[in-house]
Structures are given as structure tokens and as C-alpha cells.
C-alpha positions as CSV (number, residue, x, y, z in Angstrom):
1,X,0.0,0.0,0.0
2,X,1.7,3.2,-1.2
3,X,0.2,7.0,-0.8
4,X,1.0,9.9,-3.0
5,X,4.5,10.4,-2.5
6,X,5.1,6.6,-2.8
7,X,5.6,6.2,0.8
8,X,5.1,2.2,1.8
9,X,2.7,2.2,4.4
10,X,4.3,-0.9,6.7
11,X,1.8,-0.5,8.9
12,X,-1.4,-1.6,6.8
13,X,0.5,-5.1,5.0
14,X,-0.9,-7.7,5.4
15,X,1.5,-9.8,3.3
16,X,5.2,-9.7,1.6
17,X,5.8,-10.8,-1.6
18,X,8.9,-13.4,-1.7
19,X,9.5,-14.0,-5.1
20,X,12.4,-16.4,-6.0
21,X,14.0,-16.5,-9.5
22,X,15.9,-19.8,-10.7
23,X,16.2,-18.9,-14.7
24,X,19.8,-21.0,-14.9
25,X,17.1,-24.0,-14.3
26,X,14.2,-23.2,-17.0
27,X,12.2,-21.0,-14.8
28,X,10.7,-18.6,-16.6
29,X,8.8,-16.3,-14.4
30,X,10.0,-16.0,-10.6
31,X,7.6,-18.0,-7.9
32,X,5.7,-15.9,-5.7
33,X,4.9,-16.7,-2.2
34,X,2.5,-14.6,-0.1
35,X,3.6,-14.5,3.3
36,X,2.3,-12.7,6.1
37,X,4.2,-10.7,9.1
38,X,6.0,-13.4,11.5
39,X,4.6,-12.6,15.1
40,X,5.7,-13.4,18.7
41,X,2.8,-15.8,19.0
42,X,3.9,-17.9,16.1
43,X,7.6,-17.9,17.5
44,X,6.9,-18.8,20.9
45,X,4.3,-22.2,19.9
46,X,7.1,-23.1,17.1
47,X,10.2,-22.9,19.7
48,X,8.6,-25.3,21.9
49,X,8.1,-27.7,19.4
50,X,11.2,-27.2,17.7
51,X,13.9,-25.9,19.4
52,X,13.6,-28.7,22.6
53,X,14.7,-31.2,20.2
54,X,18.3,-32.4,20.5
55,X,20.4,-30.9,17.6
56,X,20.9,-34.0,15.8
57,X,17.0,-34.0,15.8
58,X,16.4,-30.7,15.0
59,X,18.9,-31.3,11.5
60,X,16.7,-33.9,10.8
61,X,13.6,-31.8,11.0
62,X,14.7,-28.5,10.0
63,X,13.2,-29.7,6.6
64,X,9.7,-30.2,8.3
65,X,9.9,-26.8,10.5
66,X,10.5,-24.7,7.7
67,X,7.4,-26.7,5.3
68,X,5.0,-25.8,8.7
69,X,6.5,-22.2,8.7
70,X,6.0,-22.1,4.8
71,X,2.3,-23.2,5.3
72,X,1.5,-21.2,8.4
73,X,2.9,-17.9,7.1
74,X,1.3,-18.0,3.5
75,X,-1.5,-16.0,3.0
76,X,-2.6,-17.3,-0.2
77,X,-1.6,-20.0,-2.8
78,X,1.8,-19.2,-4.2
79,X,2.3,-17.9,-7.9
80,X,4.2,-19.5,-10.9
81,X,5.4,-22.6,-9.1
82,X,5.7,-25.9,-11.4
83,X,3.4,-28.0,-10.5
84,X,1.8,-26.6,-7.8
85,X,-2.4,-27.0,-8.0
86,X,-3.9,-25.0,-5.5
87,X,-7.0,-27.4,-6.0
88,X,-5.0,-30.5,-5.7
89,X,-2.7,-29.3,-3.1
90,X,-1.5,-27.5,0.1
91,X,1.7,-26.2,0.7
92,X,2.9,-28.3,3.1
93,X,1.3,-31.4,0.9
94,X,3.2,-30.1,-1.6
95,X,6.4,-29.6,-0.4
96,X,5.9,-32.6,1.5
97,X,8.2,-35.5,-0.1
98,X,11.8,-35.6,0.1
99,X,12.5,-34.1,-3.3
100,X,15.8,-32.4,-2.9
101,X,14.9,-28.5,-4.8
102,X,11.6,-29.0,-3.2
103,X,13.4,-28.7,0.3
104,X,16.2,-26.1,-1.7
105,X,13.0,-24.3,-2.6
106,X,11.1,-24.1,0.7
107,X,14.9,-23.4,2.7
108,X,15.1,-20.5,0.1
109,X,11.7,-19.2,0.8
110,X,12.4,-18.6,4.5
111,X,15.5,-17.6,4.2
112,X,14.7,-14.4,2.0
113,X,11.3,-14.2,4.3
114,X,13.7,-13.8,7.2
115,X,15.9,-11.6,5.3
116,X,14.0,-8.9,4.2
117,X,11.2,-8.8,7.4
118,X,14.3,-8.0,9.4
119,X,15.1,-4.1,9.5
120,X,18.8,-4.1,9.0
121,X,19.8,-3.1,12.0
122,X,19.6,-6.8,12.7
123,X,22.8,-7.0,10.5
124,X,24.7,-4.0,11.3
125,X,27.9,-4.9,13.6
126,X,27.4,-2.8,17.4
């Protein structure tokens, strides 16, 4: 949501486009997942279930956490992704099996989620 000036109003999204481009591998048009804002309440239910695990238990599921965080986060049916049949499927049914660029895919998604819903003064040294 912009005004006249072109001023993003933060305050009124509802979601963030997180578009990812793979064109070396035949994509033609970047995917487009809808995600909305990450909030305490979704952090604090996920840490309990995730982050008790051992850590050779949480490198095992660390595929899983990140398909539940896709499929809790998305607003809305992604765009331009092979395959994917909003009728047919959800997005954690989807990204479900083991294919290896499926998990790439889905690790990507959060990882740019994360990236830019952080202000950068997350990355700025002290």
C-alpha cells in the first residue's frame, strides 16, 4: 500500500511478496509466495516444538519446521510454481516428499522471508 509520495505504508501489510528466481534452471517467471508478518505468538508455539529437540533432531527436522512455517505464514496460494495446484494441493502437501529442490526451494523461501522482514539493523555490527 503506497500514498501519493510513494511512501510504503508498513503498517497496513498484510503480506510480503517473496519471489524467488531460478532462470539457470528453465524457470521462466520468478515464484511468488504470499507471506504474512512473522509474530511473537507464532515464535513462541514453534520454539517449543522445535527448538527442545536435540540438535541432531532438529537437523533432521529443520526440513519439516521450515514446510510448517511455509504453510503457516502463506496467505494465499503461491504464484508461478511448477506443478503446484492450489485445487490439488497445500503447501505443506506439496512440499511434503523428500525431493531435494523442493526442500532447496522451501529453505530458500524462509531464508529471504527472514531476510528482508528484518530491518537491517539486525545485520549492522554494534
Amino acid at each position: 500500500m503506497t500514498d501519493s509520495n510513494n511512501v510504503v505504508d508498513i503498517f497496513n501489510l498484510n503480506e510480503t511478496p517473496i519471489r524467488l528466481s531460478y532462470p539457470e534452471l528453465g524457470l521462466k517467471e520468478p515464484m511468488i509466495f504470499f507471506m504474512r508478518p512473522y509474530l511473537l505468538e507464532d515464535e513462541q508455539e514453534v520454539r517449543q516444538a522445535y527448538y527442545a529437540l536435540t540438535d541432531a533432531e532438529k537437523e533432521r527436522g529443520k526440513p519439516t519446521h521450515e514446510r510448517r512455517m511455509l504453510a503457516s505464514l502463506s496467505t494465499r496460494a503461491p504464484e508461478n510454481v511448477p506443478g503446484f495446484d492450489a485445487e490439488s494441493h497445500t503447501i505443506e502437501s506439496f512440499f511434503a516428499d523428500d525431493n531435494p529442490m523442493k526442500r532447496k526451494v522451501v529453505s530458500d523461501v524462509m531464508t529471504r522471508y527472514y531476510r528482508v522482514t528484518q530491518p537491517s539493523e539486525f545485520f549492522q555490527g554494534v
